[in-house]
C-alpha positions in Angstrom: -24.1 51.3 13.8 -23.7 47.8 12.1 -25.7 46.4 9.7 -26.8 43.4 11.4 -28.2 44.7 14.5 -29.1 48.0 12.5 -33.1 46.9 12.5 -34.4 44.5 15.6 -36.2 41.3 14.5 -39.5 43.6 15.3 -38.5 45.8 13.0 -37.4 43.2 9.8 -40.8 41.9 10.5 -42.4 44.8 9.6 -40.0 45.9 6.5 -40.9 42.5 5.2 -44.6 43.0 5.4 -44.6 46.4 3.8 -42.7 45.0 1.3 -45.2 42.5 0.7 -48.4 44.1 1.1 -46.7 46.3 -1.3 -46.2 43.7 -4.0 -49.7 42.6 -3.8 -50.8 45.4 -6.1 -47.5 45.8 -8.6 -45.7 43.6 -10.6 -42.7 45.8 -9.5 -40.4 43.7 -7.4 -38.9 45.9 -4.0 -35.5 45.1 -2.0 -34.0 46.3 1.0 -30.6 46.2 1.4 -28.4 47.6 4.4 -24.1 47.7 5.0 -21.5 48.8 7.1 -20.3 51.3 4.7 -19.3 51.2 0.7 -15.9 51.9 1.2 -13.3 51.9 3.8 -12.6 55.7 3.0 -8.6 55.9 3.8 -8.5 59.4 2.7 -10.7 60.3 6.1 -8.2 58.7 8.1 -5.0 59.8 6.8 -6.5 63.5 6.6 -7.2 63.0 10.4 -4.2 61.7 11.3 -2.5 64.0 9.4 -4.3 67.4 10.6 -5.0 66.2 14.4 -1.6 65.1 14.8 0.1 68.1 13.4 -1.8 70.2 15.6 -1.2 68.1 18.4 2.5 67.9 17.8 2.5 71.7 17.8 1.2 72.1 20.9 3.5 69.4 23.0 6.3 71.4 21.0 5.4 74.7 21.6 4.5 73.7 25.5 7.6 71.9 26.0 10.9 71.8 23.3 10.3 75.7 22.8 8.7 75.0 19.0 11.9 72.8 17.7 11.2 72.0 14.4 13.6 68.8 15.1 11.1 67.8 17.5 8.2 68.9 15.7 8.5 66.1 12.8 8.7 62.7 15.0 6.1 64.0 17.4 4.0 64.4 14.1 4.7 61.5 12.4 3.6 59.1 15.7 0.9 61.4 16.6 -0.7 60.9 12.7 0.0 57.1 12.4 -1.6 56.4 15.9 -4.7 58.9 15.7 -5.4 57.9 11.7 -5.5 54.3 13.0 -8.2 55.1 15.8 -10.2 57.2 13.8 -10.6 54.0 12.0 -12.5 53.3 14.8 -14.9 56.8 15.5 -16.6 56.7 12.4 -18.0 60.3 13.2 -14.4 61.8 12.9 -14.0 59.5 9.9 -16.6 61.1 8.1 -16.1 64.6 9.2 -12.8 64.5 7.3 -14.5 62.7 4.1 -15.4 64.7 1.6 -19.3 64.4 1.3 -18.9 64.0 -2.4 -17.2 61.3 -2.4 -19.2 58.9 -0.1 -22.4 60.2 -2.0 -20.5 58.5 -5.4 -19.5 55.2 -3.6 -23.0 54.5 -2.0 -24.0 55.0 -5.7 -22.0 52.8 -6.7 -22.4 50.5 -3.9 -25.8 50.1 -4.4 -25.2 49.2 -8.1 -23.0 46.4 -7.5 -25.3 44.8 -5.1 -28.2 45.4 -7.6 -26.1 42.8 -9.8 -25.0 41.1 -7.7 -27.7 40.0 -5.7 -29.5 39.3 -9.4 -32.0 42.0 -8.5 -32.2 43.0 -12.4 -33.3 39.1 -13.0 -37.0 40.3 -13.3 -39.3 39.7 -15.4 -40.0 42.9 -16.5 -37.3 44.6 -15.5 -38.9 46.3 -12.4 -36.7 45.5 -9.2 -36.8 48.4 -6.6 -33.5 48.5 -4.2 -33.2 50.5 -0.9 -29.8 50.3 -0.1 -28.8 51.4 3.0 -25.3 52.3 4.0 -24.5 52.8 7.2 -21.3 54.4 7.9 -22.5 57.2 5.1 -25.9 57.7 6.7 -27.0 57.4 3.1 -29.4 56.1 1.0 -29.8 55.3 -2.7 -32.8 53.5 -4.6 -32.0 52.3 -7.7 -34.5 50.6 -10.4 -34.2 48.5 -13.1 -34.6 50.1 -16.8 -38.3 49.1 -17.0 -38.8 51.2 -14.2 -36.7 54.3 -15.5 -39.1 54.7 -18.2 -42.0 55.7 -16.1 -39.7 57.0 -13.2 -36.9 59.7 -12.9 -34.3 58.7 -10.8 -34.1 62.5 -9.2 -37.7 61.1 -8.2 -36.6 58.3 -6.8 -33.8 60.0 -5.0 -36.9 61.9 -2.8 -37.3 58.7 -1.4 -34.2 57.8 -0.3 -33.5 61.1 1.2 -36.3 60.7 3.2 -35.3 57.2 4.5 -31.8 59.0 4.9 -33.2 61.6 7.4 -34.7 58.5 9.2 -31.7 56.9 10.0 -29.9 60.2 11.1 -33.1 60.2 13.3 -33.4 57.0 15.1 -36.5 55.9 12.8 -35.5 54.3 9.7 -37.3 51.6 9.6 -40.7 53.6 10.3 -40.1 56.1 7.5 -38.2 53.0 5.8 -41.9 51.1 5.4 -43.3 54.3 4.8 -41.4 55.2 1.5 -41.8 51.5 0.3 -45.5 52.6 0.9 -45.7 55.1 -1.1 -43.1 54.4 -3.9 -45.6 51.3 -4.4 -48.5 53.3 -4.9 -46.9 54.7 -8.3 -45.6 51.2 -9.0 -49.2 50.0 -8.9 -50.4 53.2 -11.0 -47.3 52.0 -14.2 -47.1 48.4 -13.3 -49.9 47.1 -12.2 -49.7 43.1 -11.1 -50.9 40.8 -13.9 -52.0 37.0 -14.0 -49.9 34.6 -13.3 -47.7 37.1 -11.3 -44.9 35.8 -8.6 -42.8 37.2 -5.6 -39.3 37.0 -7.7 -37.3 38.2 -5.4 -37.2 37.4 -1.2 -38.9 39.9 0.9 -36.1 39.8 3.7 -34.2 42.5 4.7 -30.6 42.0 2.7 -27.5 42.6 5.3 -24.3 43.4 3.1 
């Protein structure tokens, strides 16, 4: 999956108005945001190469040079450098040998850079709403800004996003995706209702990283 063909036009469209309808009734400003991945994760690939090519090696040398150890050790070497450099490339072997941990902290904090980056915390009263979507992962984190946090846990938030998670995995994400900005605006509108003189801070359009 790539981020830029991740949702059809069709389906932007319809993000983008959910957004929008939803920002009719808060002052609480929503973003979507989807990438590739939020890091390149070379542990995955050298633990591939590493453990495939080992236990390929074995069995060339146990078929053939009757288990030389000589053998063994060049086989091994060659078989990990090519197969860690196409797993590279078969992002479900990738992330098999990525520790789940690991990509759960660098969404995180992938989705925290891009709150700052993109000025999403320019609001204002501090109320931005990000989506971020990462792709490789098939994760999700929403993140808020601090006026947010005080009427909304971030474990509450994180129900959200799991759900938009399970979408992806699922083929639907931009269904449940409008679904959850649905809903997560409902409680917006309930703490931050939308006041005179309010405007659309920040672009409806779905962000590609």
């Amino acid at each position: 999956m790539e981020a830029e063909t991740f949702f059809s036009q069709t389906e932007k469209d319809k993000v983008e108005n959910a957004i929008r309808e939803v920002e009719t009734g808060t002052a609480g400003e929503v973003v979507v945001m989807v990438v590739d991945q939020s890091d390149t994760y070379p542990e995955g690939q050298i633990l591939a190469g590493i453990i495939i090519g080992s236990l390929l090696s074995l069995i060339v040398t146990d078929l053939f040079f009757a288990d030389s150890l000589w053998i063994f050790m060049p086989i091994a070497i060659v078989l990990a450098s090519a197969i860690g450099w196409l797993v590279n490339y078969t992002p479900p072997i990738k992330r098999f040998f990525t520790l789940d941990s690991h990509m759960e902290d660098e969404v995180q904090e992938g989705a925290l850079v891009a709150f700052y980056d993109k000025g999403l915390y320019q609001t204002r009263d501090d109320t931005g709403v990000l989506f971020y979507i990462s792709l490789f992962e098939r994760k999700v984190w929403v993140l808020a800004d601090k006026g947010i946090y005080e009427k909304i846990e971030q474990e509450k938030l994180q129900e959200y996003a799991r759900d938009v998670a399970k979408g992806v995995k699922a083929g639907n994400g931009a269904e449940v995706l409008c679904r959850e900005i649905q809903e997560i605006g409902e409680i917006l509108a309930e703490h931050f209702p939308i006041k005179p003189g309010d405007v659309d801070e920040l672009s409806n359009k779905v962000i590609i990283g």
